[in-house]
C-alpha positions as CSV (number, residue, x, y, z in Angstrom):
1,X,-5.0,13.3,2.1
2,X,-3.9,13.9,-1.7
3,X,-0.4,13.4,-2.8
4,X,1.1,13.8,-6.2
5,X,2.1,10.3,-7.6
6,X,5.4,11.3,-7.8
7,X,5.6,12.0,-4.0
8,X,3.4,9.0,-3.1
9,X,6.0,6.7,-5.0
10,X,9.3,8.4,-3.4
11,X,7.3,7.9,-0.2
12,X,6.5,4.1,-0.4
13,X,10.4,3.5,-2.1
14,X,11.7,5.2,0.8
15,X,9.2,2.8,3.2
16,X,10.1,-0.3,1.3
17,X,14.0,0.5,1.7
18,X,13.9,1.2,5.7
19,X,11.6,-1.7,6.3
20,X,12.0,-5.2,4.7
21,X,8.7,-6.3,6.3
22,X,6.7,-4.0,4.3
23,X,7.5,-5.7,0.6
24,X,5.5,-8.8,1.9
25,X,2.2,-6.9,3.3
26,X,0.0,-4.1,1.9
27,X,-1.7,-4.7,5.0
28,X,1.7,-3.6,7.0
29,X,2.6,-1.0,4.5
30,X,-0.9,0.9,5.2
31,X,-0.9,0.6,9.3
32,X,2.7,2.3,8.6
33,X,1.6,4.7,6.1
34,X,-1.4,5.7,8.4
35,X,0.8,5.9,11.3
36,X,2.7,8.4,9.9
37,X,-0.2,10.1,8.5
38,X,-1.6,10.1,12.2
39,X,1.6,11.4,14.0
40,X,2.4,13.8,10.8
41,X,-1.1,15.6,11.9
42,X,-0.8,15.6,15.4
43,X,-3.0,13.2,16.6
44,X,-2.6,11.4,19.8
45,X,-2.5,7.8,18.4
46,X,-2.5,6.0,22.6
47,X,-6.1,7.9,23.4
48,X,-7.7,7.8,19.5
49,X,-10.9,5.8,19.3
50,X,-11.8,3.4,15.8
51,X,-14.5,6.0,15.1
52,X,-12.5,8.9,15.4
53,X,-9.7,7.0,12.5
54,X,-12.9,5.5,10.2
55,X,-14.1,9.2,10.1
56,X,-10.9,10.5,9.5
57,X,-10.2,7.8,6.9
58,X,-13.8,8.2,5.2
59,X,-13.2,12.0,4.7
60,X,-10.2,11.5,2.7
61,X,-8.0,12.7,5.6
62,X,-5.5,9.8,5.2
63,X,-3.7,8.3,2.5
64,X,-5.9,6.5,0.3
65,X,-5.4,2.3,0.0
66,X,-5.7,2.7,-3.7
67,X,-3.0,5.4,-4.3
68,X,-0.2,4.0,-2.2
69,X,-0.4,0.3,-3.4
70,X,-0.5,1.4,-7.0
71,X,2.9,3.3,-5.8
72,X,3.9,0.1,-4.6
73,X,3.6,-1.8,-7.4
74,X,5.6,0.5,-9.9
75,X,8.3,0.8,-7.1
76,X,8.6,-3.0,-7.2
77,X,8.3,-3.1,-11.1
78,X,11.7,-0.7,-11.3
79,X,13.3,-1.2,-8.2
80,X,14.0,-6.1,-8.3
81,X,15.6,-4.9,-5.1
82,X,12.5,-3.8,-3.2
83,X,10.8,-6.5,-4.1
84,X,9.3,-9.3,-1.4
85,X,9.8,-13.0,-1.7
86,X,6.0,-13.3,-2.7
87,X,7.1,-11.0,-6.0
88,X,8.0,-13.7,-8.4
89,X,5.4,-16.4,-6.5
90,X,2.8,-13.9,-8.1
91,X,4.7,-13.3,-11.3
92,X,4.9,-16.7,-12.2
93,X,1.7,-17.5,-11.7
94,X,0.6,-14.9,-13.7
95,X,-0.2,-16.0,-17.2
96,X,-2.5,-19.5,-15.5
97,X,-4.3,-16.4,-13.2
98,X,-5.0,-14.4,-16.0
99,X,-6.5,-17.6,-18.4
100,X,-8.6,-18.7,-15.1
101,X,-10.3,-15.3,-15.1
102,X,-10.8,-15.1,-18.8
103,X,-12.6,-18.4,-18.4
104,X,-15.3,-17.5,-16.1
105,X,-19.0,-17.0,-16.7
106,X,-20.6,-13.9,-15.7
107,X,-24.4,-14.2,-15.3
């Protein structure tokens, strides 16, 4: 399911402001998203098997993971307000995470 940025971003702001419990997990954030998506298309979410919502997901016909947690990061990057508690945890361990990686070996 392709969205422009633009409406992927206003759709994860507006899921961020309605939903505290959303800023903390990208894991919550997609079951909502793909909720939505589900009910959006019509689908009877009580009676729909795993298959049925891997094939769906493997054809592209929900949001994609990659799309709408790169719209939650640049909603969190303008908007301190949306942002969990777990934001500045991350933040400030930023610069020791980034050093760590540059250090490793790669065979």
């Amino acid at each position: 399911m392709m969205q422009k940025p633009s409406e992927q971003y206003e759709r994860v702001k507006k899921l961020l402001q309605s939903d505290s419990r959303l800023r903390e997990s990208d894991r919550k954030l997609m079951s909502r998203v793909w909720y939505d998506d589900l009910i959006n298309k019509g689908y009877n979410i009580d009676f729909m098997t795993v298959k049925e919502f891997l094939t769906l997901l493997s054809m592209n016909g929900l949001t994609s993971y990659e799309s709408t947690t790169r719209a939650r990061r640049k909603v969190m990057e303008l908007h301190a307000e949306l942002r969990g508690t777990g934001y500045s945890v991350r933040k400030s361990q930023e610069k020791e995470v980034k050093t760590d990686v540059k250090g490793w070996k790669v065979f």
